[in-house]
C-alpha positions in Angstrom: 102.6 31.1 -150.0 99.6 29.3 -149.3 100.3 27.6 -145.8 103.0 28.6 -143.5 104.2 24.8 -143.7 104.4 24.8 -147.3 106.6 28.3 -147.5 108.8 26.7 -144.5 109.1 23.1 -146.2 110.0 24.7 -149.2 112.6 27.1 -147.3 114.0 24.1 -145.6 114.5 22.1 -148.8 116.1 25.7 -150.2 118.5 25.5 -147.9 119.0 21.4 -147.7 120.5 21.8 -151.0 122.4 24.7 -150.4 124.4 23.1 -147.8 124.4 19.7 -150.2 126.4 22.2 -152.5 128.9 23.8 -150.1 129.3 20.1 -148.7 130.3 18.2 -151.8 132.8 21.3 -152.7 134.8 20.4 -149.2 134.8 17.3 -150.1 136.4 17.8 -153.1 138.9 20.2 -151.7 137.3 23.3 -154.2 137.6 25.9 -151.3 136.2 28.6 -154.1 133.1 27.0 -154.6 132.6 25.8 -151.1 133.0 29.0 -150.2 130.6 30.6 -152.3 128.2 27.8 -151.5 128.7 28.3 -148.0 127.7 31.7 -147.8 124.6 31.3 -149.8 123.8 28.3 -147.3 124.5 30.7 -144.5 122.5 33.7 -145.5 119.8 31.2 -146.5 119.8 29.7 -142.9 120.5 33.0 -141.0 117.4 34.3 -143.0 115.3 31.3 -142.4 116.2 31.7 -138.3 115.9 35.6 -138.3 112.1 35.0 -140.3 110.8 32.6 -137.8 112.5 34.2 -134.5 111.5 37.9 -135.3 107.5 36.9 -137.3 106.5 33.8 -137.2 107.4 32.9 -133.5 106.4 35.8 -132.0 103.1 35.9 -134.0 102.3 32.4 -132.8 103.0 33.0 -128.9 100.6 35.8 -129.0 98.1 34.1 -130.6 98.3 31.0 -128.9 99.5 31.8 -125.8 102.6 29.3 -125.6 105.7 31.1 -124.6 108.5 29.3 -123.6 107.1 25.8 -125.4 108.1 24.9 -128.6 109.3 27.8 -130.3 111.7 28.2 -127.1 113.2 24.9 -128.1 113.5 25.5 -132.1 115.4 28.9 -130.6 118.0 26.9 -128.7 118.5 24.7 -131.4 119.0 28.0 -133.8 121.7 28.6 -131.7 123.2 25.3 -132.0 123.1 25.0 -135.2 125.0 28.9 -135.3 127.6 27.3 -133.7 128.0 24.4 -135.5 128.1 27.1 -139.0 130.8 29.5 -136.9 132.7 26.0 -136.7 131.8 25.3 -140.6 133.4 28.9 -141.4 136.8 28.5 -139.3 137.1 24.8 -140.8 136.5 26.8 -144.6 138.9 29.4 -143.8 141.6 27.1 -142.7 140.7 25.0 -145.8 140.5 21.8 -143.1 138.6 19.5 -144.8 138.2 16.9 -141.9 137.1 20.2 -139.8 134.4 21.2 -142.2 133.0 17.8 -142.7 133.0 16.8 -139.2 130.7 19.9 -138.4 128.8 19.4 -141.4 127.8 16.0 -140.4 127.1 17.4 -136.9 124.6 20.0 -138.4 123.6 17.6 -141.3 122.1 15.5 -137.9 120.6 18.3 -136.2 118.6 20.3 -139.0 117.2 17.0 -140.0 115.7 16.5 -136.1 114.8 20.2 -135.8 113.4 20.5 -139.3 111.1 17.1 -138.5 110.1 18.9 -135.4 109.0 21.9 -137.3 107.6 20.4 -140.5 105.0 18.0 -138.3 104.3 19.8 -134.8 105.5 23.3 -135.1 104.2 24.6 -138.9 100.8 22.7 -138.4 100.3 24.4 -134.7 101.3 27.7 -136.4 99.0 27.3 -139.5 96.1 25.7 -137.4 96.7 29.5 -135.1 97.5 31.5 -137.9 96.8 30.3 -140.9 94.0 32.9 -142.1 96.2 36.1 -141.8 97.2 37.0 -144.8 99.4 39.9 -143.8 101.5 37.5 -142.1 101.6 34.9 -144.8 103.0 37.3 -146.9 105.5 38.8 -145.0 107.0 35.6 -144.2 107.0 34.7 -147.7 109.0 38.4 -148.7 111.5 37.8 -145.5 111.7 34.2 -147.0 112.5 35.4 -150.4 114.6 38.1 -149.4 116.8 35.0 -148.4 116.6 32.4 -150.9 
């Protein structure tokens, strides 16, 4: 991983198709696949949440001092979005197809906000703070991997 933006962007586009996968199965009513596509999306975006909440935020509120900023706000859309996939799962398990979709698009709307957020304000901060330690650049790269 070279920047954390770059390992982030490309976790974010890991996990955009993911959820274009387990989207397009609802659609079509193949409750196999959307569930197996769903769970991948999950795990991916549980991972991507749990690497930036537990490293990479805490990391950049020491270094930079901001608590409570940004990184507060990309944690309160986490949870959002956490409840918007808790909705997905129901919909999935109830095979409601209007259900699933209508959350879907709901999250579809938030991740693209909170990922714009990240990829030009948040990333840059944290690479412009901690863009030199290497140690950290390659845990979040394993925690990433661990979840792709």
């Amino acid at each position: 991983m070279q920047s954390i933006t770059d390992g982030m962007l490309h976790h974010h586009k890991h996990c955009d198709d993911e959820f274009a996968a387990a989207e397009e199965a609802a659609h079509q009513a193949d409750w196999t696949h959307c569930q197996a596509a769903f769970g991948r999306f999950r795990k991916s975006m549980e991972g991507h949440f749990q690497t930036e909440e537990t490293i990479l935020f805490p990391a950049f509120e020491q270094r930079s001092g901001m608590v409570g900023g940004p990184t507060e706000v990309m944690r309160t859309e986490h949870a959002q979005m956490r409840g918007l996939l808790a909705q997905m799962e129901t919909a999935l398990k109830a095979r409601d197809k209007k259900g699933f979709g209508g959350a879907a698009e709901t999250l579809l709307v938030l991740m693209q906000q909170h990922n714009m957020k990240e990829e030009n304000i948040l990333y840059p901060m944290c690479d412009q703070a901690l863009g030199g330690e290497t140690q950290l650049l390659q845990k979040i790269a394993e925690a990433l991997e661990a979840n792709a």
